[in-house]
C-alpha positions in Angstrom: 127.3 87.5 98.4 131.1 88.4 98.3 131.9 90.2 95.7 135.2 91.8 94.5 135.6 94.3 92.1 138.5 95.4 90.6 140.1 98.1 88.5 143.2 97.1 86.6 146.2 98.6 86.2 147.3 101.2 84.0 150.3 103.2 82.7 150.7 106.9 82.9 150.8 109.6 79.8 154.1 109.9 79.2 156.1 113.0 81.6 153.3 112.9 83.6 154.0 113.0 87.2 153.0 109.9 88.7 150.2 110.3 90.9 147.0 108.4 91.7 143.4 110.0 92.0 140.8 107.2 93.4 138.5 105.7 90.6 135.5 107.2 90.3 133.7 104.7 88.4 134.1 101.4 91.1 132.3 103.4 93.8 129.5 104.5 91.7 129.1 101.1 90.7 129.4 99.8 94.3 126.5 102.3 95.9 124.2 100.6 92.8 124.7 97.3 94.2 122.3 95.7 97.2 123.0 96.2 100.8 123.5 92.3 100.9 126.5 92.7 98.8 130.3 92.4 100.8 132.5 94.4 98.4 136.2 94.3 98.4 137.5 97.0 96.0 141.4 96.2 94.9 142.6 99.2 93.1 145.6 97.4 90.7 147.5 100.6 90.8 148.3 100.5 94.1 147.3 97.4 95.5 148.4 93.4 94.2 145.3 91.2 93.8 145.2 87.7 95.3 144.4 85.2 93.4 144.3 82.7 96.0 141.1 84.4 97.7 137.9 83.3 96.0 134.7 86.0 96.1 131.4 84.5 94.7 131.8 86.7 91.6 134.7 89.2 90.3 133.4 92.5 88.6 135.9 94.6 86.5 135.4 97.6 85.6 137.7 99.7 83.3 138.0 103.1 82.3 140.3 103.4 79.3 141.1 101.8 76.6 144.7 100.7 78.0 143.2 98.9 81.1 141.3 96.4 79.0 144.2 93.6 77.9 145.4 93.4 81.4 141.2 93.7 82.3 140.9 90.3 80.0 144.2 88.8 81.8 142.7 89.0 85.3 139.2 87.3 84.1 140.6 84.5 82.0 142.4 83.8 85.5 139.5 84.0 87.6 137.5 81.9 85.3 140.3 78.7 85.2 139.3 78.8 88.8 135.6 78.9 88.3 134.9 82.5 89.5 132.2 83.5 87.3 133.6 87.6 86.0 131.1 90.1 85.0 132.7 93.2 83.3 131.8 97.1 83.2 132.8 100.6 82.4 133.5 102.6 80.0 136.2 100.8 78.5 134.2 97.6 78.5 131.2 99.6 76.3 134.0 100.5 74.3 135.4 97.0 73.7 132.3 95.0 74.3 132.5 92.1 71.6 136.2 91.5 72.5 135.5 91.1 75.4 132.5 89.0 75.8 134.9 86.7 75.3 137.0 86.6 78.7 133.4 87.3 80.5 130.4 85.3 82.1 128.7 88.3 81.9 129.3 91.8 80.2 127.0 94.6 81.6 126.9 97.8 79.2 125.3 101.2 80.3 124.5 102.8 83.8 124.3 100.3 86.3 121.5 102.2 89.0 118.3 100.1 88.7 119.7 97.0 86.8 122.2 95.2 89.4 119.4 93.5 91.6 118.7 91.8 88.0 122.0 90.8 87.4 123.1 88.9 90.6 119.5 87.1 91.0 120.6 85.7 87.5 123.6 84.7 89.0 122.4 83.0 92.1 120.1 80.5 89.8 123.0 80.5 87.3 121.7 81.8 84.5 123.8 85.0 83.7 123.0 86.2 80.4 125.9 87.2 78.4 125.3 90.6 77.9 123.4 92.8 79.6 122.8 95.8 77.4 121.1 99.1 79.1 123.5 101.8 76.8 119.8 103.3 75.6 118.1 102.1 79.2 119.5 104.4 81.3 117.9 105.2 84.8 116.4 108.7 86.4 119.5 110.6 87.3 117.6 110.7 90.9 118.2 107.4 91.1 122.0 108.4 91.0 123.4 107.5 95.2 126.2 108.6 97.0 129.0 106.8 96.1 130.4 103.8 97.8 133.8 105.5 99.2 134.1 103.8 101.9 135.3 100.6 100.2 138.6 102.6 99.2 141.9 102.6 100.9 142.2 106.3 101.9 145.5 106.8 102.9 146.6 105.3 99.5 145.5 108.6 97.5 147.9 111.1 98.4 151.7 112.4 96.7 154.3 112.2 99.0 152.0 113.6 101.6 150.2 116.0 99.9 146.5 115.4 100.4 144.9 114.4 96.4 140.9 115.5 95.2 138.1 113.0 95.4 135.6 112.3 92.4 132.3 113.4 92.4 129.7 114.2 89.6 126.7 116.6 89.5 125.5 115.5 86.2 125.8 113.0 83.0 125.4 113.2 79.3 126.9 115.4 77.3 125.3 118.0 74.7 128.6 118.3 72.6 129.7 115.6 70.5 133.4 116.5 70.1 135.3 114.5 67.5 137.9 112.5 69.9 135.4 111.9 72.9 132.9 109.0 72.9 130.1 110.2 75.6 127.6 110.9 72.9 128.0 106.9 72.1 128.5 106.6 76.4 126.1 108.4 78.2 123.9 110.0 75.4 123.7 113.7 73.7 120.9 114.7 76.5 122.7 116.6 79.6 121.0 115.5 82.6 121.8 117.1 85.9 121.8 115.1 88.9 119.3 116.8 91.7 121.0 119.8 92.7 120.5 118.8 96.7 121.6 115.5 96.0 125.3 116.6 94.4 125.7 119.0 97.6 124.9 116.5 99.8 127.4 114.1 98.4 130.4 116.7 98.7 129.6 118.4 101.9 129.7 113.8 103.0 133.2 113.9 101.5 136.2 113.6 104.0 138.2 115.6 102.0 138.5 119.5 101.3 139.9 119.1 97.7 137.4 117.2 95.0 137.6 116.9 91.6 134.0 117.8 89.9 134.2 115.1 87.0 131.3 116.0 84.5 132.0 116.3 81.0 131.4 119.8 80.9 129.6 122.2 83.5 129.2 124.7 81.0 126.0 123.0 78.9 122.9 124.9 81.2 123.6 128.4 82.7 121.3 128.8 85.1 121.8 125.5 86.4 125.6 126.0 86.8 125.2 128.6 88.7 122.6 127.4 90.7 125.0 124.3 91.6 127.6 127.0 92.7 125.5 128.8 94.6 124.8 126.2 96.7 128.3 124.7 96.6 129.2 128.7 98.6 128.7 127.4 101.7 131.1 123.8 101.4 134.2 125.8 101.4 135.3 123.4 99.3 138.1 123.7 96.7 137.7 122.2 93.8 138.8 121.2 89.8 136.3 120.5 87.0 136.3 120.5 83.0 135.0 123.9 81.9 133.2 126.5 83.3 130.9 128.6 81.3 133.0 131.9 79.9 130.2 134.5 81.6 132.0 136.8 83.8 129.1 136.5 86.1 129.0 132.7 86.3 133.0 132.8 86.5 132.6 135.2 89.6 130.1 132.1 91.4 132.4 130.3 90.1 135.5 131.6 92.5 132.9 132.4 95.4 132.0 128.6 95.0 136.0 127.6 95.6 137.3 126.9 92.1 140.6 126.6 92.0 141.5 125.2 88.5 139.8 123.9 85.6 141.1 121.9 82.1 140.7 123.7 79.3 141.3 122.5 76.1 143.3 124.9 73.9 142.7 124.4 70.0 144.0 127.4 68.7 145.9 130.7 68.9 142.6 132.8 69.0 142.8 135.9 70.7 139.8 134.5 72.1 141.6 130.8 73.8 143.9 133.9 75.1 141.3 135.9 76.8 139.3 133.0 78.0 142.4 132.1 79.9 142.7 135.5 81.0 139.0 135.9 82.4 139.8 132.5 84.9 142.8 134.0 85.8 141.5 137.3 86.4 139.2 135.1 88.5 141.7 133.3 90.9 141.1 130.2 89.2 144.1 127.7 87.8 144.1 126.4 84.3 145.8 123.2 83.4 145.6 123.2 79.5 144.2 119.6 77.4 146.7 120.1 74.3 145.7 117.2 71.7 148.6 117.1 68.7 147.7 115.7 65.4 144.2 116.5 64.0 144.2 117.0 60.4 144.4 120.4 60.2 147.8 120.4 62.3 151.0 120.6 60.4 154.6 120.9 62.2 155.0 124.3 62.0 151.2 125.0 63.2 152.2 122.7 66.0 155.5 124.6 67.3 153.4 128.2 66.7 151.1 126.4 69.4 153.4 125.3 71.9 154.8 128.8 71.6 151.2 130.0 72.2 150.9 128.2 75.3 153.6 129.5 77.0 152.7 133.4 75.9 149.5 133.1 77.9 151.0 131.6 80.9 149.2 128.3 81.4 149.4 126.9 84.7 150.0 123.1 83.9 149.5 121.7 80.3 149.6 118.2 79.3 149.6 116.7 75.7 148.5 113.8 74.3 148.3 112.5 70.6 145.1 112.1 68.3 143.9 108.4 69.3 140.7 107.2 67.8 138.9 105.3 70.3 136.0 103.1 69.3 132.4 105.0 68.9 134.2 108.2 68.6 134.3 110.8 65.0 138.0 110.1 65.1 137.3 106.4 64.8 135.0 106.6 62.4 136.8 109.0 60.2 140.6 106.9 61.0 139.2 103.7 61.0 137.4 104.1 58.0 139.8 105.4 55.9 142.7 102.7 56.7 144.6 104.9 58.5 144.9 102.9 61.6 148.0 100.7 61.7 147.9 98.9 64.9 144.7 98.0 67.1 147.0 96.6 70.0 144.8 98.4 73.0 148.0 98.8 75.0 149.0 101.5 72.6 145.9 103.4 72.7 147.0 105.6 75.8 147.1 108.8 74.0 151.0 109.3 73.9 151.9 107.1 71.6 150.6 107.4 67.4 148.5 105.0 66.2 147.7 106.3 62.6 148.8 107.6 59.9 148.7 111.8 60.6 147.7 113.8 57.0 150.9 116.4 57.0 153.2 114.4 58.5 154.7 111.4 59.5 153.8 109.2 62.3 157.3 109.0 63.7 157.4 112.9 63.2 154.1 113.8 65.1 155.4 111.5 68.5 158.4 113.6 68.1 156.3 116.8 68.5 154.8 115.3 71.3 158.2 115.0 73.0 159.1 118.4 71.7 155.9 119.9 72.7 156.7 118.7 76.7 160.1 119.7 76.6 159.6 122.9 75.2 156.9 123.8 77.7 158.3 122.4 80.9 161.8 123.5 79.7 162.0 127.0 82.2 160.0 125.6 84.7 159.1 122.0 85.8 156.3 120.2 86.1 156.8 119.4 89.8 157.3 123.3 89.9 154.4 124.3 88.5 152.1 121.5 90.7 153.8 122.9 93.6 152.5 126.6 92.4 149.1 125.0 91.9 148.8 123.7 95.3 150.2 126.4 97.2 147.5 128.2 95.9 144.4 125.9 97.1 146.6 125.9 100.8 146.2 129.9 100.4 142.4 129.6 99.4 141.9 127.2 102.7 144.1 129.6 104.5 141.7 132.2 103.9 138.8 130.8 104.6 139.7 128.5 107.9 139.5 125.3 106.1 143.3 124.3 106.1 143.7 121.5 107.6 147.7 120.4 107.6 148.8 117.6 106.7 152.0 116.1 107.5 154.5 117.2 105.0 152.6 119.4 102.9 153.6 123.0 104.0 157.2 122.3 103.8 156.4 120.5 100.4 157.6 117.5 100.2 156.1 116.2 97.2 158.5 118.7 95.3 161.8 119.2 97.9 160.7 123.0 98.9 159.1 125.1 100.9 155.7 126.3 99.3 155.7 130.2 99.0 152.4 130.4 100.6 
């Protein structure tokens, strides 16, 4: 069976460099499919789909909410031709009804354990239309290697300068924070993949720089620092979401090769300022999450933030607005209260407003976002502060024999200087 799976293109948050990571949910899908399966992965953000090629069946599979209307576009044209289109993802859970309706087949949940399933019902015709396995979801040993080789590796890079690849060492999530819908996605139970398996998948990996995707790595101590134990030996250097603030998890934490995490900063707390401090103090980057417009924001408490920011010396930051996805707190809280004024999905990519803010006006909170961008970026650059950020994984591979050039990179050319490594 030929199969092709494709991820649709999306836009980029506003002033954000434009750079491409590769997709991390295609090639997990892709290792949970049979070995009789032919996959041919087009990546819409870099590559143009044919529409003239016809594959036994088309799978989508979408991340965000903005991917889904031009998600629906490719299946409605598949299916004029008669190319039955099964959808996945996390967008696709988020969307499901909608979009059982530009689908042969809409598969919701983890997809280890339940493809062989799916494509016999194909072969005798007889897709269901929704395959729903949100509560069913598999062992995490069941969890493979993913399918990386059906990328086009020399795509991923900036300009010459080498990108991370994804890989996860666990799923669920034991927060439930009020924008994020994982608790609806992959359940309120954190379940860490095997620790042997997650090493042996990144010591596989081509690549010297990888992106650790979990939700958090900070939900079981000893098994966070078991993982970087382990990861000592890799020599890898990598990014994650956040670390546990223990000074002696930190500390495995750098021996382990981080290099930066993303930290969401909520407040002006002495402690946001010390936790920033501590991975600092640690070697390790921090690219700050900034969300504008919860309730208790006003314009003034905005600015005092941006202000914030720039006193504790953030590496990167990027800010987005409030956006109430489906199955999230915000929804319910927005959505139930009328506050919503437009459900057009291509809005939903967390720069633009899509409800009605308590202390202020819509049109005033996106122009906080602009101000909030300017302000921060105003000294210094964005390209400027990347550049900083890279030359110091080149330094950490410098040190420890890993550094591997690449053409372009020491002489920078992603950002037109030479990096002060």
């Amino acid at each position: 069976m030929r199969l092709k799976l494709i991820y649709p293109q999306w836009s980029k948050l506003m002033r954000q460099t434009e750079f491409h990571l590769p997709p991390h949910g295609p090639v997990v899908f892709a290792a949970a499919l049979p070995d009789d399966v032919d996959v041919d992965f087009i990546d819409e953000n870099l590559q143009t789909i044919d529409f003239d090629d016809r594959p036994d069946v088309v799978a989508i599979s979408m991340m965000l909410t903005i991917q889904v209307k031009r998600g629906w576009q490719i299946a409605d044209t598949y299916r004029r031709m008669g190319v039955p289109v099964i959808f996945g993802g996390i967008a696709t859970m988020l969307h499901a009804e909608e979009t059982m309706a530009h689908a042969d087949a809409v598969f919701l949940g983890e997809a280890e354990g339940h493809m062989e399933k799916v494509l016999d019902d194909l072969r005798r015709g007889a897709l269901q239309k929704v395959y729903d396995h949100l509560e069913d979801r598999p062992p995490i040993e069941m969890v493979g290697t993913a399918r990386r080789d059906i990328l086009q590796r020399d795509l991923y890079n900036y300009k010459g300068v080498q990108m991370v690849d994804l890989v996860h060492a666990s799923r669920g999530c034991r927060y439930h924070c009020y924008p994020c819908a994982v608790a609806y996605l992959g359940g309120r139970r954190f379940r860490p993949r095997p620790i042997d398996k997650s090493i042996a998948e990144m010591a596989a990996i081509d690549n010297n720089r990888l992106f650790v995707v979990d939700n958090s790595l900070a939900q079981d101590t000893a098994w966070e620092m078991d993982l970087f134990r382990e990861m000592i030996p890799l020599k890898k250097k990598w990014c994650c979401h956040p670390i546990e603030d223990k000074p002696e998890v930190l500390d495995l934490a750098a021996q382990a090769g981080a290099w930066y995490v993303y930290q969401a900063v909520f407040d002006t707390s002495n402690y946001i300022r010390e936790r920033i401090k501590r991975y600092h103090d640690h070697g390790i980057g921090v690219e700050g999450t900034i969300l504008l417009g919860l309730d208790d924001h006003t314009e003034d408490s905005i600015k005092r933030l941006i202000d914030f920011l720039l006193e504790i010396e953030l590496d990167l930051a990027e800010f987005t607005v409030l956006t109430p996805f489906p199955h999230t707190k915000a929804w319910d809280d927005l959505h139930g209260s009328g506050r919503i004024f437009t459900y057009d999905w291509d809005a939903y990519s967390a720069d633009n407003v899509v409800y009605h803010p308590k202390h202020m006006s819509a049109e005033k909170l996106q122009e906080l976002l602009a101000y909030a961008w300017d302000t921060f970026y105003q000294d210094e650059p964005q390209e400027m502060k990347m550049s900083k950020l890279f030359a110091q994984v080149i330094r950490k591979e410098m040190a420890d024999n890993t550094y591997r050039p690449r053409r372009g990179e020491l002489r920078d050319r992603a950002f037109g200087r030479p990096l002060e490594v």
